[in-house]
LUMFIBA-862878 format. One record per residue: y, x, z of N, C-alpha, C in turn; residue number from 1; residue in one letter. Coordinates in nm, 2 decimals. Layout:
// residues N
<tilo n_Y="Y" n_X="X" n_Z="Z" ca_Y="Y" ca_X="X" ca_Z="Z" c_Y="Y" c_X="X" c_Z="Z" num="NUM" residu="A"/>
...
This chain:
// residues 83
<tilo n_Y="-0.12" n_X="0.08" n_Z="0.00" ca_Y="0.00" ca_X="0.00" ca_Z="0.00" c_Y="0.12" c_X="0.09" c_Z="0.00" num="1" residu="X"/>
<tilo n_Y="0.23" n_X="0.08" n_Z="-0.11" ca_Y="0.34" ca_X="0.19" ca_Z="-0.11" c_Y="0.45" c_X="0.05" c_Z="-0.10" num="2" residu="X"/>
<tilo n_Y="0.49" n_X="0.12" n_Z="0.04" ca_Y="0.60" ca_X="0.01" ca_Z="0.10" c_Y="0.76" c_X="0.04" c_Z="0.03" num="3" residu="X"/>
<tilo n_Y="0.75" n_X="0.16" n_Z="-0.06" ca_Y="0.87" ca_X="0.14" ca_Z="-0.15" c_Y="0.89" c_X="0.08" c_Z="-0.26" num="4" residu="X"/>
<tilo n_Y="0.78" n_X="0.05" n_Z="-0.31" ca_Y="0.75" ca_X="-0.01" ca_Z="-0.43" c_Y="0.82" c_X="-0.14" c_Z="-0.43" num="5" residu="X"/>
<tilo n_Y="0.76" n_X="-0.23" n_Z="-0.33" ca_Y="0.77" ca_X="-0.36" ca_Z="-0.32" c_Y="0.91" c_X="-0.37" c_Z="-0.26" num="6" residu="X"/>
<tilo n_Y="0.95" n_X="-0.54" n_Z="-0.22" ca_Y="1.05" ca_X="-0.56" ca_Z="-0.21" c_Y="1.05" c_X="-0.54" c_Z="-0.07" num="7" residu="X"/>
<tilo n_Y="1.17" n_X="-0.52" n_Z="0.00" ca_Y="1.18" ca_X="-0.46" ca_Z="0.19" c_Y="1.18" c_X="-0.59" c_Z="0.23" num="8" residu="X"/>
<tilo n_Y="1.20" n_X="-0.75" n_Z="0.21" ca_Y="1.22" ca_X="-0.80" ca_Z="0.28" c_Y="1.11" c_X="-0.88" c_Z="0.25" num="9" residu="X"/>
<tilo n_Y="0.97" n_X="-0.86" n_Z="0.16" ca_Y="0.90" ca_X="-0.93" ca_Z="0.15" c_Y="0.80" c_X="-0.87" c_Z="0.23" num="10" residu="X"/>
<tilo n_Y="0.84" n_X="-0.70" n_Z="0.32" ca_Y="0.72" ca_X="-0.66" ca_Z="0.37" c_Y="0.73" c_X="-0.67" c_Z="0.51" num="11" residu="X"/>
<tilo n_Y="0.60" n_X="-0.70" n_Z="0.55" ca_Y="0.56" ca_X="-0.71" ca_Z="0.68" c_Y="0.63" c_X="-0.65" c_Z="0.78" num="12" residu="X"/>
<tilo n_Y="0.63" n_X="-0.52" n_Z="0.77" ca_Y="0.60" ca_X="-0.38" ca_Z="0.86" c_Y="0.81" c_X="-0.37" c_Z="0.85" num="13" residu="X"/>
<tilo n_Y="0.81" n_X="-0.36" n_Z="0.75" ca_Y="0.97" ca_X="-0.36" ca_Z="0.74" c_Y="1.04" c_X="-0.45" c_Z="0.83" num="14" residu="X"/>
<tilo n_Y="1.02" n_X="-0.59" n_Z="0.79" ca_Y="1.04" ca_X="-0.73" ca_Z="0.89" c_Y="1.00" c_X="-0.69" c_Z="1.04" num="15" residu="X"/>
<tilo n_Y="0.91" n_X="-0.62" n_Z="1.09" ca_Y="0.88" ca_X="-0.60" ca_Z="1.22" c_Y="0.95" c_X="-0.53" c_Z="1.29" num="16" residu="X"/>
<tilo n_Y="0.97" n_X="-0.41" n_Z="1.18" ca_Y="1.09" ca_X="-0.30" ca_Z="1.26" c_Y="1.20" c_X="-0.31" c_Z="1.25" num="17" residu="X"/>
<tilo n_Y="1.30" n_X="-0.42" n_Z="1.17" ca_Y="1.39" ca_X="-0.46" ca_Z="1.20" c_Y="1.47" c_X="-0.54" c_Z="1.33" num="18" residu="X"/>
<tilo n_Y="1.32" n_X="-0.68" n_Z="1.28" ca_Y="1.32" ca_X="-0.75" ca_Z="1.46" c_Y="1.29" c_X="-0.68" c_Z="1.54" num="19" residu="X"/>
<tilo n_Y="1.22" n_X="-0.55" n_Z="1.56" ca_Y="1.17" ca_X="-0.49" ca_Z="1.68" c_Y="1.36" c_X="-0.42" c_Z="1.77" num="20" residu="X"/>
<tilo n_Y="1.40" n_X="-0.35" n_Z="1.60" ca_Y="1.54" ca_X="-0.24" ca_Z="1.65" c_Y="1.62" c_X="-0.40" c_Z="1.70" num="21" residu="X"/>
<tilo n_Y="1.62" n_X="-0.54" n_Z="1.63" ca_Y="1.76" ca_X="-0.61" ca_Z="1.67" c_Y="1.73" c_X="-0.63" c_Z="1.85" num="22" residu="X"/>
<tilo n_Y="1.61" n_X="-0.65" n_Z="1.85" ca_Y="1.57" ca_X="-0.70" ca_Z="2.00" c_Y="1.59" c_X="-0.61" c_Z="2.09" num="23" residu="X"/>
<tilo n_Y="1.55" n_X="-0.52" n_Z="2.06" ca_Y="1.59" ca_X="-0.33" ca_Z="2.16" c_Y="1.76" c_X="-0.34" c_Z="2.19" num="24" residu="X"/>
<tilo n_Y="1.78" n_X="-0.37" n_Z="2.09" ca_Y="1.98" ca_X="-0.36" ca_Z="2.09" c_Y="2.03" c_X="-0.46" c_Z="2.16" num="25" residu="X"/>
<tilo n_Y="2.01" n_X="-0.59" n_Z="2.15" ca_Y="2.02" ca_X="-0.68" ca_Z="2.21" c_Y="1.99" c_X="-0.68" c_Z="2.41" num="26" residu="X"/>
<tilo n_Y="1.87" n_X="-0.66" n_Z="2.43" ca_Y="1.85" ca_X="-0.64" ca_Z="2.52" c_Y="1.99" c_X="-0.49" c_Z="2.59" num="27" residu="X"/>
<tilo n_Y="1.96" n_X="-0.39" n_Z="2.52" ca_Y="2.03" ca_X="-0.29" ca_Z="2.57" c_Y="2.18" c_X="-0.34" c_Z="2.63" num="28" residu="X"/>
<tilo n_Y="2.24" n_X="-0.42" n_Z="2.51" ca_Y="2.40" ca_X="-0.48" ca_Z="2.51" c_Y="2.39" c_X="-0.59" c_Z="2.64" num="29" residu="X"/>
<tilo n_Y="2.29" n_X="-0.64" n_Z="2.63" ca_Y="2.32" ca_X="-0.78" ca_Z="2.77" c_Y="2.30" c_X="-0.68" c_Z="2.87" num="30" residu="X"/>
<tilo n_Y="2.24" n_X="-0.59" n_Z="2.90" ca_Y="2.22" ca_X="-0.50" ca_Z="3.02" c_Y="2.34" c_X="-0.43" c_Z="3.05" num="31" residu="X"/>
<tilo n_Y="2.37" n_X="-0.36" n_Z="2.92" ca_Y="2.50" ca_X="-0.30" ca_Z="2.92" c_Y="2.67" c_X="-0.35" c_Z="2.97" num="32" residu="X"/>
<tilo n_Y="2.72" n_X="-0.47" n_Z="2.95" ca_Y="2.74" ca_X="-0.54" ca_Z="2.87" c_Y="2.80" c_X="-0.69" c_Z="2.94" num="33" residu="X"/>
<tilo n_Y="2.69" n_X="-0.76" n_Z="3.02" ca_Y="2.69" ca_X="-0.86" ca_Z="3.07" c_Y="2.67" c_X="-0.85" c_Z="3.20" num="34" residu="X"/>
<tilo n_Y="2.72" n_X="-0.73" n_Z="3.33" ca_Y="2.68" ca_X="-0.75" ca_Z="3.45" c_Y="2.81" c_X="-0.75" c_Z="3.50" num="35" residu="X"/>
<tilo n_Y="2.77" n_X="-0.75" n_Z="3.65" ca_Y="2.87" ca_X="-0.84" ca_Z="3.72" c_Y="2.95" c_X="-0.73" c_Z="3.76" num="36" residu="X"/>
<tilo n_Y="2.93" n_X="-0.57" n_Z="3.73" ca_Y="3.03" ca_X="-0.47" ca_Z="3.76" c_Y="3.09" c_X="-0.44" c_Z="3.65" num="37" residu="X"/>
<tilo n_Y="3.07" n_X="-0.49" n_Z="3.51" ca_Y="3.15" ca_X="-0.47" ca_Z="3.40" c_Y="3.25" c_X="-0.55" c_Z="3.43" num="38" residu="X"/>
<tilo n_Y="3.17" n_X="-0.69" n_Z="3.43" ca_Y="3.31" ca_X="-0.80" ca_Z="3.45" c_Y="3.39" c_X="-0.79" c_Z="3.50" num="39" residu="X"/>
<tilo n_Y="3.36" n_X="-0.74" n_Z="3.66" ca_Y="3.45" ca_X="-0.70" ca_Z="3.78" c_Y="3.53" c_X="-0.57" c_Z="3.72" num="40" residu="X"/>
<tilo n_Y="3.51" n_X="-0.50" n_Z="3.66" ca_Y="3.60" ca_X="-0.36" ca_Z="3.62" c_Y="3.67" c_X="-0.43" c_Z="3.54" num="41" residu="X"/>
<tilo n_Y="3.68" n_X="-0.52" n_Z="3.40" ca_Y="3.74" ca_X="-0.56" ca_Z="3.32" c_Y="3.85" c_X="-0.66" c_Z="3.44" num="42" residu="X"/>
<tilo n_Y="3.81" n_X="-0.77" n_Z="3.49" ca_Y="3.92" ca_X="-0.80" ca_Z="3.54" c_Y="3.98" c_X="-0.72" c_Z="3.64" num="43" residu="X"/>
<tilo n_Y="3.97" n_X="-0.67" n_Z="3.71" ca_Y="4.01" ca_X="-0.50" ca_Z="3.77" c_Y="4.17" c_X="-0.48" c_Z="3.70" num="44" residu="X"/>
<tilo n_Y="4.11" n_X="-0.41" n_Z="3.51" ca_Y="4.21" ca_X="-0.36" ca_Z="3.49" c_Y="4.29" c_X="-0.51" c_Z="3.46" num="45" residu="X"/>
<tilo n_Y="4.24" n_X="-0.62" n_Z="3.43" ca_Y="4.33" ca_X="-0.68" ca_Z="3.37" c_Y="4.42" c_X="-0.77" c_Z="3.51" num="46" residu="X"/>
<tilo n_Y="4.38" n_X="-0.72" n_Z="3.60" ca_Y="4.48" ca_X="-0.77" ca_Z="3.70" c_Y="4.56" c_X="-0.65" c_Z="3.75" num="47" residu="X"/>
<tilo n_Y="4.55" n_X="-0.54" n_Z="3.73" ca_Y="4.64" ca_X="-0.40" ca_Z="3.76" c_Y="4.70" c_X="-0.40" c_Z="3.63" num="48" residu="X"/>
<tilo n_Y="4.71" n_X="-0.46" n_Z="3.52" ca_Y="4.77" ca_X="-0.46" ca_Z="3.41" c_Y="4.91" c_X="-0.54" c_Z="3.43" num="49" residu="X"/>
<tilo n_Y="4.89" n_X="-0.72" n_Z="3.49" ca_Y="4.98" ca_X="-0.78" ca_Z="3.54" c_Y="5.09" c_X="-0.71" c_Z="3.63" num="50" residu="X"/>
<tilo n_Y="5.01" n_X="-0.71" n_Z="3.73" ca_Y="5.05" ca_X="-0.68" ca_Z="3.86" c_Y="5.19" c_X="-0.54" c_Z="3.80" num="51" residu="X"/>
<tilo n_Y="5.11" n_X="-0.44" n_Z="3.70" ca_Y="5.24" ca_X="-0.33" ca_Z="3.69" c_Y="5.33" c_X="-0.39" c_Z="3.60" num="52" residu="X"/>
<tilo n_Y="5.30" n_X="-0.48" n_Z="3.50" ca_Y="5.41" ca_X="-0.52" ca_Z="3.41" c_Y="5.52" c_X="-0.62" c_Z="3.53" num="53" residu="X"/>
<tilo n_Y="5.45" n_X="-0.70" n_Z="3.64" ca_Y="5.50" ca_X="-0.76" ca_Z="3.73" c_Y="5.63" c_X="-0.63" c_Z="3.86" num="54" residu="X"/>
<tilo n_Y="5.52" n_X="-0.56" n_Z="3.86" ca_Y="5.62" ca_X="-0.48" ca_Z="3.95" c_Y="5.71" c_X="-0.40" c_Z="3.95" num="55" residu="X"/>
<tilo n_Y="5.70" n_X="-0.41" n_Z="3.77" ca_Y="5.77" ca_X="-0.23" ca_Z="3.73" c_Y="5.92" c_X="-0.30" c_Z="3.71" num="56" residu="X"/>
<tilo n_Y="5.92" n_X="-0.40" n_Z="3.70" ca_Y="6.09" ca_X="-0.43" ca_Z="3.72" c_Y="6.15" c_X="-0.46" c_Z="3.85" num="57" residu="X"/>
<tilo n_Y="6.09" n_X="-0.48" n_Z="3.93" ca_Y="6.14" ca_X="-0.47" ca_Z="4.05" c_Y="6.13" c_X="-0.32" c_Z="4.16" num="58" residu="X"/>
<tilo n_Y="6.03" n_X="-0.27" n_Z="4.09" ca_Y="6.01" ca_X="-0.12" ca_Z="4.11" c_Y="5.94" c_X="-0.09" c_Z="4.31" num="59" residu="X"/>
<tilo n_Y="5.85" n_X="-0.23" n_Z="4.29" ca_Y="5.79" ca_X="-0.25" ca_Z="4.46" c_Y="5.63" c_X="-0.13" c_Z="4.48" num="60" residu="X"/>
<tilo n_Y="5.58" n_X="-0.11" n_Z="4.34" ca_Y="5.43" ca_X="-0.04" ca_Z="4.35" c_Y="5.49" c_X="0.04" c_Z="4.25" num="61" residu="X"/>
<tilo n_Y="5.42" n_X="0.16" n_Z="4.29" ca_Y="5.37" ca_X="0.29" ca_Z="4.23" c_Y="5.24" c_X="0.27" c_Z="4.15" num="62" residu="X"/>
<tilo n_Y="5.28" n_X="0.37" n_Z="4.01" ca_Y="5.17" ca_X="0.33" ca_Z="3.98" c_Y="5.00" c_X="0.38" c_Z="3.99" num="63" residu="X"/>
<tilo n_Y="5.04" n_X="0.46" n_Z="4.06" ca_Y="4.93" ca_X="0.54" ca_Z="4.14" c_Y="4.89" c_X="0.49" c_Z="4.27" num="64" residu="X"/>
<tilo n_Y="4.99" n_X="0.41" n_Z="4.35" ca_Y="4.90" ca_X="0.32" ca_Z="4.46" c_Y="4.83" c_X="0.19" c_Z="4.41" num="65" residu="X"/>
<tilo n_Y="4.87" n_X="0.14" n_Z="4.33" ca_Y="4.78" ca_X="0.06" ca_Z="4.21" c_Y="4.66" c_X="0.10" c_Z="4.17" num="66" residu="X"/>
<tilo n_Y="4.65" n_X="0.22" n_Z="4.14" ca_Y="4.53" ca_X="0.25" ca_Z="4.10" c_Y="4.44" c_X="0.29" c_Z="4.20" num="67" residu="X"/>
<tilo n_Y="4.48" n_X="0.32" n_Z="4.29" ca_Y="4.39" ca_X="0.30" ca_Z="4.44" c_Y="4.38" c_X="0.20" c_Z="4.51" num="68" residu="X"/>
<tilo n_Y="4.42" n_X="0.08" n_Z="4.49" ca_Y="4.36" ca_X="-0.05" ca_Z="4.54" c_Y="4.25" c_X="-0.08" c_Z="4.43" num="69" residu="X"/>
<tilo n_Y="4.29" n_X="-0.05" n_Z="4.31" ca_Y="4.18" ca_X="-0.12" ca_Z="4.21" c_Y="4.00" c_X="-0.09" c_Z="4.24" num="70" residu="X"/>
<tilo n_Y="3.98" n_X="0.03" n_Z="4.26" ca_Y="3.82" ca_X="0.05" ca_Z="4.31" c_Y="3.77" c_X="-0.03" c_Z="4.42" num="71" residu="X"/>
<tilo n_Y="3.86" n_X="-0.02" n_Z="4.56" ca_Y="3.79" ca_X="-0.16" ca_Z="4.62" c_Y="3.84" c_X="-0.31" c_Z="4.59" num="72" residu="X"/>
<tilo n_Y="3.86" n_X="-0.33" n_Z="4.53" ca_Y="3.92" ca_X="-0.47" ca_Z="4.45" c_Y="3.79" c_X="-0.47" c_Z="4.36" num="73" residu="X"/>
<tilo n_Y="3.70" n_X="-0.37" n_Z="4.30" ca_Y="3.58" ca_X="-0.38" ca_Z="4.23" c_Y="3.49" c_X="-0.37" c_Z="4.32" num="74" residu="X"/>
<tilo n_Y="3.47" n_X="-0.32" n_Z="4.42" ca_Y="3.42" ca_X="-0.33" ca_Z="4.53" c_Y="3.34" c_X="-0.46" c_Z="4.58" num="75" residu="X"/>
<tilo n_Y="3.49" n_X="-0.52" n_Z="4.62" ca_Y="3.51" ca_X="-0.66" ca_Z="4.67" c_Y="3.42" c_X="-0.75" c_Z="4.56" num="76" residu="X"/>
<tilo n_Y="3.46" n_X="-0.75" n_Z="4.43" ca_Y="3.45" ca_X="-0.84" ca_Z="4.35" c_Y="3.28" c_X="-0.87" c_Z="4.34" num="77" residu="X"/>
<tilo n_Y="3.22" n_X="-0.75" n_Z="4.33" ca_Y="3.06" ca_X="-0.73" ca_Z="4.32" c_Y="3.00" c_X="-0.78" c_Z="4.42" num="78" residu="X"/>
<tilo n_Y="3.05" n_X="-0.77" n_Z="4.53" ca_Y="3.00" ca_X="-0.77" ca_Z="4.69" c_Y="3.02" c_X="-0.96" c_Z="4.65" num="79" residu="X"/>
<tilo n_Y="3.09" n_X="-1.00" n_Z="4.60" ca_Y="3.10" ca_X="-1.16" ca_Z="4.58" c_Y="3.03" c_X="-1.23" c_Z="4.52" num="80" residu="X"/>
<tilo n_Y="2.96" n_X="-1.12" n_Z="4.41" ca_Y="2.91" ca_X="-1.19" ca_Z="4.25" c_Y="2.98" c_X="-1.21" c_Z="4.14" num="81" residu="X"/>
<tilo n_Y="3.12" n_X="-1.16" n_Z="4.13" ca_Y="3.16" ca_X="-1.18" ca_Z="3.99" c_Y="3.34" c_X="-1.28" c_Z="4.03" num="82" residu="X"/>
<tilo n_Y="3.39" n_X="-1.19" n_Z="3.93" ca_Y="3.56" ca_X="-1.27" ca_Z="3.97" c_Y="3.61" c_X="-1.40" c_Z="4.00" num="83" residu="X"/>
């Protein structure tokens, strides 16, 4: 059987290792991707994002003490389950 010959999408073996690689990736990305310390880091920065465009005109936070509340604020968030 010369699997170049024929067409790739009519072959078995081809079709398997496609599904095999989309499901490997798939799995990898929701692991990667979908937990509850990604989430928590994304809102993280997206509330230390506010908060500086919020304070930088009144000039009340540094932006470096900001960034040391954010780790336990991820902390926090995990310890809860999710923002």
């Amino acid at each position: 059987m010369n699997i170049f010959k024929e067409d790739l999408l009519k072959n078995k073996y081809f079709l398997l290792l496609v599904m095999l690689f989309v499901l490997v990736t798939g799995i990898l990305y929701l692991r990667n991707y979908n937990s509850v310390k990604i989430e928590c880091e994304l809102y993280a920065k997206e509330l230390s994002q506010k908060l500086s465009v919020v304070m930088d005109g009144g000039g009340l936070v540094s932006r470096s003490r900001l960034d040391k509340i954010t780790p336990s604020g991820i902390q926090d968030c995990i310890r809860k389950g999710g923002p």
